[in-house]
ZADO-1210 file (C-alpha; in nm, 4 decimals, padded with zeros to 6 digits):
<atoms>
<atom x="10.3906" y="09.7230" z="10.9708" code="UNK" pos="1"/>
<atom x="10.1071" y="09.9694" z="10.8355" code="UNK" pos="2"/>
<atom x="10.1746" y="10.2388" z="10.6892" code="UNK" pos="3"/>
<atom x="10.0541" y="10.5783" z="10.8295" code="UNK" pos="4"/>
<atom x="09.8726" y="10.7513" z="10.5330" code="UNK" pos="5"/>
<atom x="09.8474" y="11.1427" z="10.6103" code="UNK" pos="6"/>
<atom x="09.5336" y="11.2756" z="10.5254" code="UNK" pos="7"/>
<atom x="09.5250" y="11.4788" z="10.2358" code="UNK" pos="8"/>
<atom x="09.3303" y="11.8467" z="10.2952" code="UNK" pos="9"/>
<atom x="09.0135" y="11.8380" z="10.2420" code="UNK" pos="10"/>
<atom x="08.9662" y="12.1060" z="09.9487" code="UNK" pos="11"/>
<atom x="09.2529" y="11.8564" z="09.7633" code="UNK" pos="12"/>
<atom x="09.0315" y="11.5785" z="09.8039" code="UNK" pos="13"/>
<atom x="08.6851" y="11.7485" z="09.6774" code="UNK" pos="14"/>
<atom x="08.8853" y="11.8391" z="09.3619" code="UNK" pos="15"/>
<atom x="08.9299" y="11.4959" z="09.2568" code="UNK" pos="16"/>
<atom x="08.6187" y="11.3884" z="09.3746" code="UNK" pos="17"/>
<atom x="08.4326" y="11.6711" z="09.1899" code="UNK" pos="18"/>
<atom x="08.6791" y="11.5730" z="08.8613" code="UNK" pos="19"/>
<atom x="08.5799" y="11.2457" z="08.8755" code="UNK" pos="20"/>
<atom x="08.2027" y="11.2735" z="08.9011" code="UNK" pos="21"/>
<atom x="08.2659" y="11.5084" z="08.5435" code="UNK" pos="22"/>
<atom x="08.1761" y="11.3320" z="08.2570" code="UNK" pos="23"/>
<atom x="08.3638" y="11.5906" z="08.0498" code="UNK" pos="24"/>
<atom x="08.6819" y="11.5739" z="08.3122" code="UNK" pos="25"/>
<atom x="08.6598" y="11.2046" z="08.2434" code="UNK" pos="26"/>
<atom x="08.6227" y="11.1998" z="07.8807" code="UNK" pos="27"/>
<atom x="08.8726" y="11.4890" z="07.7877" code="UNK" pos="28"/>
<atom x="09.1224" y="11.3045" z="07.9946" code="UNK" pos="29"/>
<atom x="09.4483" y="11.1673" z="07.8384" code="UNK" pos="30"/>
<atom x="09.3968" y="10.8085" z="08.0147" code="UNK" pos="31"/>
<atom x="09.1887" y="10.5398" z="07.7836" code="UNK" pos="32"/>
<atom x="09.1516" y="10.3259" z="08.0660" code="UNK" pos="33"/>
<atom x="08.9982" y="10.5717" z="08.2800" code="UNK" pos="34"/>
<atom x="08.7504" y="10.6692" z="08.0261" code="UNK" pos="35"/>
<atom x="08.6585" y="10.2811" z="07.9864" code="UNK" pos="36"/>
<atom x="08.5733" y="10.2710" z="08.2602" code="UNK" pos="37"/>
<atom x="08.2031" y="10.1713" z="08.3656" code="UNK" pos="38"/>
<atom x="08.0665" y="10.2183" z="08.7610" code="UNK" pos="39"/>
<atom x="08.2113" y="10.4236" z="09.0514" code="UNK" pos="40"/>
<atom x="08.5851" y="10.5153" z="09.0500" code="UNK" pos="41"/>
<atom x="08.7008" y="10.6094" z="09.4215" code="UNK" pos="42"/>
<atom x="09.0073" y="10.7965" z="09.4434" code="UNK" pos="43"/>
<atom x="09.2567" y="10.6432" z="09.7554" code="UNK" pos="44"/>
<atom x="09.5789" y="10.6063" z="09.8600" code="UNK" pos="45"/>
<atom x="09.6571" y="11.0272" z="09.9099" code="UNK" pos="46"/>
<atom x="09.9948" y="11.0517" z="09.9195" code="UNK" pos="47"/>
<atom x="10.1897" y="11.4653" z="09.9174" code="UNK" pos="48"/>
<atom x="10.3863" y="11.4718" z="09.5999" code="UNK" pos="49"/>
<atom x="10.7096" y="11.6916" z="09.6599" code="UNK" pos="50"/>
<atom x="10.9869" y="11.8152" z="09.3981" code="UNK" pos="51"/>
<atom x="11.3244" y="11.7565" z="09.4828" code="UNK" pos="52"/>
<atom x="11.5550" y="12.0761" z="09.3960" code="UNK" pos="53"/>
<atom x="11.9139" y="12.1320" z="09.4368" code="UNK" pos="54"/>
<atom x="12.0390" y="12.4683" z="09.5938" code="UNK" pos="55"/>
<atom x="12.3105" y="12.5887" z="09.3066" code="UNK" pos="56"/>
<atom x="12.4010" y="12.9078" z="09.5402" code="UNK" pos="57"/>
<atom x="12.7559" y="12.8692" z="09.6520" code="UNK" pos="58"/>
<atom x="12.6364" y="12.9130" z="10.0289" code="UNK" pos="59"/>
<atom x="12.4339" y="12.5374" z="10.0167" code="UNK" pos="60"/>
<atom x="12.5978" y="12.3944" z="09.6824" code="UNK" pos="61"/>
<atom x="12.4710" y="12.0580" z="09.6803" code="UNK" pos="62"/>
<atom x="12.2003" y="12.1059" z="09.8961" code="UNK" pos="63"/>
<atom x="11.8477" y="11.9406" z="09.8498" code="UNK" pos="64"/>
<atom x="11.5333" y="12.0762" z="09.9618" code="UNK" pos="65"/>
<atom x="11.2172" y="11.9762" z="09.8889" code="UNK" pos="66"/>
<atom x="10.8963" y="12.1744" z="09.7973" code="UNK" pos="67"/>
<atom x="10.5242" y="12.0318" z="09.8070" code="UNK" pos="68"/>
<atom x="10.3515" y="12.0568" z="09.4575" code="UNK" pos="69"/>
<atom x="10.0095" y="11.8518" z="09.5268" code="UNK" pos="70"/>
<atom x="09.8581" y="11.5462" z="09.6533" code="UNK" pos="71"/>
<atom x="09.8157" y="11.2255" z="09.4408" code="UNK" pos="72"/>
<atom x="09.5363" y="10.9736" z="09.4651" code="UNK" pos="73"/>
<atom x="09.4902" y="10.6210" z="09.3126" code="UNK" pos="74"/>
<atom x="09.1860" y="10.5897" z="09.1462" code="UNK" pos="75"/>
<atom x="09.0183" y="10.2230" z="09.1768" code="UNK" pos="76"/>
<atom x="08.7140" y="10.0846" z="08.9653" code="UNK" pos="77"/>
<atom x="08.6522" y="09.8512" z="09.2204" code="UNK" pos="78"/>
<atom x="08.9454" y="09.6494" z="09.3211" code="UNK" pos="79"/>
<atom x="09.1662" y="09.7726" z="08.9993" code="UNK" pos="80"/>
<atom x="09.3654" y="10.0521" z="09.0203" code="UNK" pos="81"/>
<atom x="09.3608" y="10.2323" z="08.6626" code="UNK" pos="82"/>
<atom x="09.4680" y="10.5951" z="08.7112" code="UNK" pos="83"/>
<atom x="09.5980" y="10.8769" z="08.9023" code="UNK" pos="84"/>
<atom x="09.4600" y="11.1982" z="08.9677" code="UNK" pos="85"/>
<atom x="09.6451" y="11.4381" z="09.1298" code="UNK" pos="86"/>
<atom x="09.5453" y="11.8415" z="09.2917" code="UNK" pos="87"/>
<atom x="09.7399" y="12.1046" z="09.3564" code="UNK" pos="88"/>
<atom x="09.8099" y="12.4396" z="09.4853" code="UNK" pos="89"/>
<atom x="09.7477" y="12.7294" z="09.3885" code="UNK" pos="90"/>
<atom x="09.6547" y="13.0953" z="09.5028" code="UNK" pos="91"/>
<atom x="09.3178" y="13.0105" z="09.5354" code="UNK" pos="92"/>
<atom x="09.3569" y="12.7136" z="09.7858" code="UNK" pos="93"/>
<atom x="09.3659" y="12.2916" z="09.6292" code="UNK" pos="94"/>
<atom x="09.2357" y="12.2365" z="09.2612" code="UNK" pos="95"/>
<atom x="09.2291" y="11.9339" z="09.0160" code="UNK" pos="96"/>
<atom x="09.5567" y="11.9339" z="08.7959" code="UNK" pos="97"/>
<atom x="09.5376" y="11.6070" z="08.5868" code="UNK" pos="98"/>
<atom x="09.4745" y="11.2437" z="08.5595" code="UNK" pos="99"/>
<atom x="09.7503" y="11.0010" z="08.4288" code="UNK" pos="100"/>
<atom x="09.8058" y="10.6561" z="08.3638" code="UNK" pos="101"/>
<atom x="10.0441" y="10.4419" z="08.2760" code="UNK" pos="102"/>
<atom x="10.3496" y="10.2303" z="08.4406" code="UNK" pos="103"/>
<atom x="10.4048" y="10.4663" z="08.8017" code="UNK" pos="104"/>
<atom x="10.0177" y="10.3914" z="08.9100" code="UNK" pos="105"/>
<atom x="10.1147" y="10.0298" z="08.9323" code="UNK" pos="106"/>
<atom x="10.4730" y="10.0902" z="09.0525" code="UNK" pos="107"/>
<atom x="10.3299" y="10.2955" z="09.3364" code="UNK" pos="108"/>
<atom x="10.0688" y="10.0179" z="09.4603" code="UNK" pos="109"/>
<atom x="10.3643" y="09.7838" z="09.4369" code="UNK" pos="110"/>
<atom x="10.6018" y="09.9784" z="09.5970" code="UNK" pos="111"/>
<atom x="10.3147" y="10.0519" z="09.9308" code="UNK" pos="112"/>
<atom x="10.2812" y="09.7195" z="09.9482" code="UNK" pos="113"/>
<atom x="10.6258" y="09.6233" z="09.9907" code="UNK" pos="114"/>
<atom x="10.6874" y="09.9182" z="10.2397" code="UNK" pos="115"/>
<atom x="10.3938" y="09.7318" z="10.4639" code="UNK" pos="116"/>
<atom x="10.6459" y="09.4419" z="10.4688" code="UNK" pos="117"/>
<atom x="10.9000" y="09.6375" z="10.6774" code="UNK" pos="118"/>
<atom x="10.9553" y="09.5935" z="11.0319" code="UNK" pos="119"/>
<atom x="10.8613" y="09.9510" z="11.1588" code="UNK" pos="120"/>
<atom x="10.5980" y="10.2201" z="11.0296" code="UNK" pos="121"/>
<atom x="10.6937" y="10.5066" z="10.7656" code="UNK" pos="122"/>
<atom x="10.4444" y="10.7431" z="10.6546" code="UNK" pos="123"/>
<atom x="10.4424" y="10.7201" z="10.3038" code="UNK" pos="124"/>
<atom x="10.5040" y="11.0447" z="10.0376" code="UNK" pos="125"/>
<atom x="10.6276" y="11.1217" z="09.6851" code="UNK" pos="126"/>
<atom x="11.0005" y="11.2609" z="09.6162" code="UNK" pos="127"/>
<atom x="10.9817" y="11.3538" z="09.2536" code="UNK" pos="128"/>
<atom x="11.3392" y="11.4202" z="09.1139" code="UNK" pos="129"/>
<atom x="11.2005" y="11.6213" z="08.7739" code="UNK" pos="130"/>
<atom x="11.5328" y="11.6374" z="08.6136" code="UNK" pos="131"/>
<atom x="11.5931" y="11.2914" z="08.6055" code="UNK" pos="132"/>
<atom x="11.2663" y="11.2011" z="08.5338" code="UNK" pos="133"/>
<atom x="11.2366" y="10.9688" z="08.8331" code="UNK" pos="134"/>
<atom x="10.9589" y="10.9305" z="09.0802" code="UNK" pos="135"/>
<atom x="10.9845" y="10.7211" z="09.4181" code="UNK" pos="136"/>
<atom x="10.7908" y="10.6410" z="09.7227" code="UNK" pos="137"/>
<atom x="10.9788" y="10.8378" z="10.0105" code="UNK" pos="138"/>
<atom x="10.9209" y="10.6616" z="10.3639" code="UNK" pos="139"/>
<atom x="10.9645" y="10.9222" z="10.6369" code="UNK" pos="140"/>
<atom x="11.0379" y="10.7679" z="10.9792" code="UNK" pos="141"/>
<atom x="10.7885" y="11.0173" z="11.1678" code="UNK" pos="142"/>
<atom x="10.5212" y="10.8620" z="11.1545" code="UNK" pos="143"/>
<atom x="10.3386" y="11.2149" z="11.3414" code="UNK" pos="144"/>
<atom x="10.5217" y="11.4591" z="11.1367" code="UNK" pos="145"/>
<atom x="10.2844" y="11.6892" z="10.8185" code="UNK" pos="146"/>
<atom x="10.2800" y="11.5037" z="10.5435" code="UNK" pos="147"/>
<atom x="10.3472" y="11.8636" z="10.3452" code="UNK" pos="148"/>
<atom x="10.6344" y="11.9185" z="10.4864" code="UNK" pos="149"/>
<atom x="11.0002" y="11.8455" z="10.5459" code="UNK" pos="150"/>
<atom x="11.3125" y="11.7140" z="10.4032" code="UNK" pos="151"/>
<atom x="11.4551" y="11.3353" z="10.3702" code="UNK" pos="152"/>
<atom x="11.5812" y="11.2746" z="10.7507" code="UNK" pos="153"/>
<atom x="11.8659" y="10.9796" z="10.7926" code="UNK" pos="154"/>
<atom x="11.6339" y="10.7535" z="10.9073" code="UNK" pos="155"/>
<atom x="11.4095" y="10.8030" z="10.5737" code="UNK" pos="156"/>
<atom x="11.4370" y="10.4874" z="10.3100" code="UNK" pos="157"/>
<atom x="11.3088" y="10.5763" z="09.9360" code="UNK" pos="158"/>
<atom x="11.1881" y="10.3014" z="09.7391" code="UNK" pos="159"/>
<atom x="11.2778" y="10.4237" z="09.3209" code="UNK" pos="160"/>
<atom x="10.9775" y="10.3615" z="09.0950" code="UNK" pos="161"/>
<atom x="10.9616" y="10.1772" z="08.7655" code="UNK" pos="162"/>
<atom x="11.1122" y="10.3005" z="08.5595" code="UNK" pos="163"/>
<atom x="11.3628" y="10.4194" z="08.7177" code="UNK" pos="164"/>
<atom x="11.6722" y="10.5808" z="08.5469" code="UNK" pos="165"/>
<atom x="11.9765" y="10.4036" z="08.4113" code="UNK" pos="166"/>
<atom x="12.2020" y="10.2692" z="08.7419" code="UNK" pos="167"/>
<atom x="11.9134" y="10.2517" z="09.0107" code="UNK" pos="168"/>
<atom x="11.7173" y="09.9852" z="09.0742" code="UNK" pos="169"/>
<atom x="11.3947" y="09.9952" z="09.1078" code="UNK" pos="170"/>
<atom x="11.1637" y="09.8996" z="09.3703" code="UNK" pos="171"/>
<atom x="11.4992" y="09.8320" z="09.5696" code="UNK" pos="172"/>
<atom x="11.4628" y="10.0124" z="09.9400" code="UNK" pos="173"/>
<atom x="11.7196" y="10.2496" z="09.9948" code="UNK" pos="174"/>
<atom x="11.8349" y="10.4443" z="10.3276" code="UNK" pos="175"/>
<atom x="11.8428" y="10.8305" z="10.2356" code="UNK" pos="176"/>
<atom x="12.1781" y="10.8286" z="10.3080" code="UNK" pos="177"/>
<atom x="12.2593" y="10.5542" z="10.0493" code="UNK" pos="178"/>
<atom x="12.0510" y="10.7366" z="09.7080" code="UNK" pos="179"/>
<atom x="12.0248" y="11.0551" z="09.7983" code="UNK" pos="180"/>
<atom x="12.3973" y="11.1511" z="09.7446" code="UNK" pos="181"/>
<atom x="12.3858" y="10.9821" z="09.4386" code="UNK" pos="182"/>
<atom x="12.0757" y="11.1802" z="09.3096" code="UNK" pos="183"/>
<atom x="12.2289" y="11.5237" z="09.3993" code="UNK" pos="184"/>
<atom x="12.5755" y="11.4585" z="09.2071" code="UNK" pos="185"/>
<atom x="12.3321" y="11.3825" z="08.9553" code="UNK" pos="186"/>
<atom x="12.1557" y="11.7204" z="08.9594" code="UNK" pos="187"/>
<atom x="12.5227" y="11.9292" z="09.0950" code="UNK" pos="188"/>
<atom x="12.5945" y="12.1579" z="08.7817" code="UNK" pos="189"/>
<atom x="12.8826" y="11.9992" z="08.6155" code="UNK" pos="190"/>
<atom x="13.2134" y="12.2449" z="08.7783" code="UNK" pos="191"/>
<atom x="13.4025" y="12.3969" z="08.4607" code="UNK" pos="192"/>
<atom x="13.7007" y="12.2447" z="08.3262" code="UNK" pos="193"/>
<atom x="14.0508" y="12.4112" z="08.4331" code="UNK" pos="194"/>
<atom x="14.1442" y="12.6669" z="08.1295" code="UNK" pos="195"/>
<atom x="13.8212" y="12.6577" z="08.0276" code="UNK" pos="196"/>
<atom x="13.7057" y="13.0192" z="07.9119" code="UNK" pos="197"/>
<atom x="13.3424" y="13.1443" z="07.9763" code="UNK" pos="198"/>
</atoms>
């Protein structure tokens, strides 16, 4: 089935597109193959990058929630993906943050493509997990819903992207329910030891 990309806002979008037509953006980035690069680059792909956080108050101990930090593109020279560039928010409305490179901007054109394999539609984000420095492609079930906003919803999958940390698999499609447990025991504050003195 497609996917159904939200658009990113349009400010976000100018950002990179104003980046990328700097030559000094471009050549003070950290991303050789980006500044190889000869022609148009076109940034595509937008997909809302959000932070995955763990509530440590005793009220919601355990608890995810999930914050939006900015939007990231995939920028192609032609038909070859060879960067990211991602914007985000600040108190002056969408600005450029940073290109990068390396193995998550082929990860996350492998992992879309796989999610267009599946038998229904997902709108397609980013669940960053900083803490376990872990990135995946989070498929949200409404299709309708703002891209910015929201938390994983049981009938959410998240596909882990390469590499991902020791005992998940990447590029493996898992139901919410299945990782997402797993992920927040990770990321629970370890409970002291009995006779333990602070």
């Amino acid at each position: 089935m497609p996917l159904h990309v939200s658009p990113a806002p349009a400010p976000a979008l100018r950002s990179i597109l104003a980046a990328l037509g700097s030559p000094t953006a471009v050549s003070e980035a950290r991303t050789p193959s980006l500044r190889a690069q000869q022609g148009p680059l076109s940034p595509e792909s937008p997909l809302p990058v959000h932070v995955l956080d763990v509530l440590d108050d005793v009220s919601h101990r355990g608890s995810p929630r999930t914050r939006l930090t900015g939007w990231r593109f995939i920028v192609r020279s032609g038909e070859r993906a060879v960067a990211a560039a991602e914007a985000m928010l600040t108190a002056d409305g969408w600005t450029f943050s940073h290109f990068c490179e390396g193995p998550y901007v082929t990860s996350t054109e492998r992992a879309l493509r796989q999610a267009e394999s599946l038998p229904a539609p997902y709108q397609p984000r980013l669940l960053f997990v900083p803490e376990l420095y872990m990135l995946t492609l989070w498929l949200h079930h409404d299709i309708t819903a703002d891209g910015a906003e929201g938390l994983p919803a049981p009938g959410d999958l998240l596909v882990p992207l390469a590499p991902a940390p020791p005992g998940i698999a990447a590029h493996r499609t898992h139901p919410v329910a299945d990782l997402l447990p797993r992920l927040t025991l990770r990321l629970a504050p370890a409970a002291p030891l009995l006779g333990s003195t602070a």
